[in-house]
C-alpha positions as CSV (number, residue, x, y, z in Angstrom):
1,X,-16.3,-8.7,12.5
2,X,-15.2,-5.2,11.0
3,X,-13.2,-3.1,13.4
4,X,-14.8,-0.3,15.0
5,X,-15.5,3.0,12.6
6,X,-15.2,5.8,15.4
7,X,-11.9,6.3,17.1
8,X,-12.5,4.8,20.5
9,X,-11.0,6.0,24.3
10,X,-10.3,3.0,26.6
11,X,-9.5,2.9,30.6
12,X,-7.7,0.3,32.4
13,X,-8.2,0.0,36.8
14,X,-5.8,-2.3,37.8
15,X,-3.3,-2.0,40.8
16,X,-0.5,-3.9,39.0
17,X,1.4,-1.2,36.9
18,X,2.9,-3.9,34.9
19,X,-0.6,-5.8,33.8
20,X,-1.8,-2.4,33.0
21,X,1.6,-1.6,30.9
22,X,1.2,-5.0,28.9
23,X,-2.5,-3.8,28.4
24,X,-1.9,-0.5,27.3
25,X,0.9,-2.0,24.6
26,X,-1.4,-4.0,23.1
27,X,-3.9,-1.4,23.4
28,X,-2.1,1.5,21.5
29,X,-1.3,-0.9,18.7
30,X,-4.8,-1.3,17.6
31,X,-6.1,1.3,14.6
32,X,-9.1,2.7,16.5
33,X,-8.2,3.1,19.4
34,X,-7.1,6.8,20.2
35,X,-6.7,7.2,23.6
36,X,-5.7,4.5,26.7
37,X,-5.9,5.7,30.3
38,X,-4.6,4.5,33.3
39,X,-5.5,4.3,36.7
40,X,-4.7,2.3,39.9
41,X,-7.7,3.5,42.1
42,X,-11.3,4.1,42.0
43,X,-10.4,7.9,42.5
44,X,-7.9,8.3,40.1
45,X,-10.2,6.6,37.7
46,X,-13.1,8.8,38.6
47,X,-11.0,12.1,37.7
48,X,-10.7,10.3,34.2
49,X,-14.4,10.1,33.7
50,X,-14.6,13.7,34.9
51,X,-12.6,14.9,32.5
52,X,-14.0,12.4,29.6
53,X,-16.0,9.4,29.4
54,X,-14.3,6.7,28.5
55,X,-16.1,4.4,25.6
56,X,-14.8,1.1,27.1
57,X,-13.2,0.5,31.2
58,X,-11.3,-2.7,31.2
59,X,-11.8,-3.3,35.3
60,X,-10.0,-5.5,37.6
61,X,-12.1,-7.9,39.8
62,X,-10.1,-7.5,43.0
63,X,-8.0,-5.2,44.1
64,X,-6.2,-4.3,47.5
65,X,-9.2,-2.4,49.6
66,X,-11.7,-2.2,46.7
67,X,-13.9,-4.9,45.4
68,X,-15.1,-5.5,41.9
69,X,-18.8,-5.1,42.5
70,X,-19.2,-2.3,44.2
71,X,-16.7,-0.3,41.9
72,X,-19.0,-1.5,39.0
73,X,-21.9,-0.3,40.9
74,X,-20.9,2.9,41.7
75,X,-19.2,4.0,38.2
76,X,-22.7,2.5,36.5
77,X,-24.6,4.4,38.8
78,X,-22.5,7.9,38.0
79,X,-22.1,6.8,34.1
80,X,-24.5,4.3,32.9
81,X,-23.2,4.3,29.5
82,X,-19.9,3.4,30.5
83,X,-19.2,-0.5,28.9
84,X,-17.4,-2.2,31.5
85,X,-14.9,-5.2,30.7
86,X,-14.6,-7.5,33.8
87,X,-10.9,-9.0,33.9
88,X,-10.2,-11.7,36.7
89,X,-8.3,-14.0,38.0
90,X,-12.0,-15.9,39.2
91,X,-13.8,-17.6,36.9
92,X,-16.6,-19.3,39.4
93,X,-20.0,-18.9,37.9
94,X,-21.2,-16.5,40.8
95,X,-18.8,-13.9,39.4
96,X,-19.5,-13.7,36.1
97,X,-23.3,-14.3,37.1
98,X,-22.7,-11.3,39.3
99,X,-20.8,-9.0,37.3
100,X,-22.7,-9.3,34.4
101,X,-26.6,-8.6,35.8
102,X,-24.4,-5.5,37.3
103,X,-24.4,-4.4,33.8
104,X,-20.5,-5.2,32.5
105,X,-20.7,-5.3,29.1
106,X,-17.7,-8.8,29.4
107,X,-16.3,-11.2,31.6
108,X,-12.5,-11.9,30.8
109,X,-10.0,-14.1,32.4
110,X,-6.9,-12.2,33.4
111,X,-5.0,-15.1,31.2
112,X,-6.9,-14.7,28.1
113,X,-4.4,-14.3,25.6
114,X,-4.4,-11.3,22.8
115,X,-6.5,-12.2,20.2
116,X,-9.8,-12.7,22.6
117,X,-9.0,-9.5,24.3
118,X,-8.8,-7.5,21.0
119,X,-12.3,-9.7,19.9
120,X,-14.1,-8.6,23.3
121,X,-12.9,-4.9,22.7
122,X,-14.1,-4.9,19.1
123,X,-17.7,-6.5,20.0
124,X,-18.2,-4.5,23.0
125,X,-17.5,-1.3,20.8
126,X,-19.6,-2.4,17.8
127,X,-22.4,-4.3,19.2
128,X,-22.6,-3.4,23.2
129,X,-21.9,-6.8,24.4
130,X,-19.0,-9.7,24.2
131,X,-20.6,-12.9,24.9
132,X,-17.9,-16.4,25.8
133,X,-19.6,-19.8,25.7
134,X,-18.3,-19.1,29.6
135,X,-20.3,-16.1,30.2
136,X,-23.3,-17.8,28.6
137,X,-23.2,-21.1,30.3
138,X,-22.7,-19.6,33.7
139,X,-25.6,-16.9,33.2
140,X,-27.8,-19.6,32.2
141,X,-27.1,-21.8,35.3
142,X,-27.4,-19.0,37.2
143,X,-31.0,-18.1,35.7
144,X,-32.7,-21.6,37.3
145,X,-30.7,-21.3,40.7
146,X,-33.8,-21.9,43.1
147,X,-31.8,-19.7,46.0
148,X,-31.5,-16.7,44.2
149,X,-33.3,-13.5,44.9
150,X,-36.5,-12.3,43.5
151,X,-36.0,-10.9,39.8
152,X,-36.7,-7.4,38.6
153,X,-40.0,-7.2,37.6
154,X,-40.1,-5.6,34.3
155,X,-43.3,-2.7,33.2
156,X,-46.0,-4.2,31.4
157,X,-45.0,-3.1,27.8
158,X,-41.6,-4.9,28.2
159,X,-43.7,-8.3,28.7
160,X,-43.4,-10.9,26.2
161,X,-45.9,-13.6,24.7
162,X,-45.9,-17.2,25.5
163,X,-43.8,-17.7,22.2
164,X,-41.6,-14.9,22.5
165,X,-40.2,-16.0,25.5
166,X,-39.9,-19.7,24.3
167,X,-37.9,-18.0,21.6
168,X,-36.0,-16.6,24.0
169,X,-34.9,-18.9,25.8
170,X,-33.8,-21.1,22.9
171,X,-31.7,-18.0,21.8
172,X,-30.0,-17.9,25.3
173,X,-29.1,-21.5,24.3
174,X,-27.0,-20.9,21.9
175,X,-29.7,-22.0,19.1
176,X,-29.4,-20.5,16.0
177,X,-33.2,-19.2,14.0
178,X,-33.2,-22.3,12.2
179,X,-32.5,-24.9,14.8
180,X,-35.9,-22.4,16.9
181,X,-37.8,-22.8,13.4
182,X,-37.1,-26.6,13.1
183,X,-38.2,-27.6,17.3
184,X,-40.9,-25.4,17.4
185,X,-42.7,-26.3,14.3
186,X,-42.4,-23.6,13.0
187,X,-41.1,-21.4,9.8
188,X,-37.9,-19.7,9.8
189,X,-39.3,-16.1,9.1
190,X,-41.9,-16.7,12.2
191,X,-38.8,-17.7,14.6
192,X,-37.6,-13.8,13.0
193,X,-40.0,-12.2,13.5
194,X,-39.8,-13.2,17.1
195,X,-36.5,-12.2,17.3
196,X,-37.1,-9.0,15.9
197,X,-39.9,-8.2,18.6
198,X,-37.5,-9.5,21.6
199,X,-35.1,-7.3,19.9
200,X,-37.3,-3.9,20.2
201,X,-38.8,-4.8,23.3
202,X,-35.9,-5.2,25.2
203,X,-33.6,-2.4,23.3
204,X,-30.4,-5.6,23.0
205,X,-28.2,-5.1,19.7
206,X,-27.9,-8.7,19.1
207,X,-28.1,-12.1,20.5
208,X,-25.6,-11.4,23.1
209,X,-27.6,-8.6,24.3
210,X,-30.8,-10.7,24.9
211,X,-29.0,-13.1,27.2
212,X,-27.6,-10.1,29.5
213,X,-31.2,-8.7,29.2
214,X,-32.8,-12.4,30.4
215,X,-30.3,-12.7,32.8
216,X,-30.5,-9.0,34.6
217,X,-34.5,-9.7,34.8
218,X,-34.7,-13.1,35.3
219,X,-36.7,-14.1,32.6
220,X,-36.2,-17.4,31.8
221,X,-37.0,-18.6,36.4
222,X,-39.4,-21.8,36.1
């Protein structure tokens, strides 16, 4: 993937000063990125965003008084474009599952090493999502939990065809458009076309962006 063009501005929340110095060394080092900010507190944070939005907040589950969620909530409430990066220390499918119909743009371990951090970064700036065969597996589990609460229920002009949405839920698979072409019986440029109309309808850059969309709606519930 090519890195990002734009010069980007990146935020770390975390309470431990020296996770967030380690971050901020490996964030300065990178070409495009032109600005890292730090903060150990919703509030602090919150002046940050005040004073300039930044493109990409790399957010701490957990820390002392403040949970995860609800800091996501409120910051996506205030800034909706904000791309949050989840980084934590859980990795139980109800997190990720969680966090990610909340709208974070990633779900990181807090032990992922330097190279996946830097690849989630560069994704999230280029194409809006950064999607693990983690993130995936647990959003899809998550999608046929019977306990779950009702789905959003999207406006009639976001509904999709029979066929779209068989599309789509070989695409939140992990299938690529030949393997859809080749166990639907059908062509290759069909399975595209498909694609092209869950693309529009649901406004997702890519792949990755159809599963978060599936997921946040509930799309893919028997």
């Amino acid at each position: 993937m090519a890195a990002p063009s734009s010069p980007a501005h990146i935020a770390l929340l975390d309470d431990h000063p020296m996770f967030r110095q380690g971050l901020r060394f490996i964030l300065q080092s990178l070409p495009y990125v032109a600005a890292v900010e730090e903060a150990s507190t919703l509030p602090g944070l919150l002046v940050i965003c005040e004073q300039r939005l930044p493109d990409v907040l790399l957010l701490d589950m957990q820390m002392p008084g403040a949970d995860g969620a609800e800091v996501a909530q409120q910051l996506l409430r205030q800034y909706p474009a904000l791309k949050i990066i989840v980084l934590s220390m859980f990795s139980a499918d109800k997190y990720i599952t969680q966090m990610m119909k909340l709208g974070a743009r990633s779900y990181l371990p807090k032990d992922a090493n330097q190279e996946e951090l830097i690849h989630a970064l560069e994704e999230v700036l280029t194409t809006g999502y950064h999607f693990t065969p983690r993130i995936s597996r647990a959003l899809m589990r998550g999608l046929h939990q019977p306990t779950r609460p009702p789905s959003v229920k999207l406006q009639e002009q976001e509904q999709f065809t029979p066929r779209e949405q068989e599309v789509l839920r070989l695409i939140c698979e992990g299938r690529t458009a030949a393997e859809i072409a080749a166990h639907l019986f059908i062509s290759r440029r069909t399975v595209e076309g498909h694609w092209q109309k869950l693309l529009e309808k649901t406004g997702a850059p890519n792949a990755a962006g159809l599963v978060g969309f599936a997921a946040k709606h509930g799309l893919l519930e028997s």
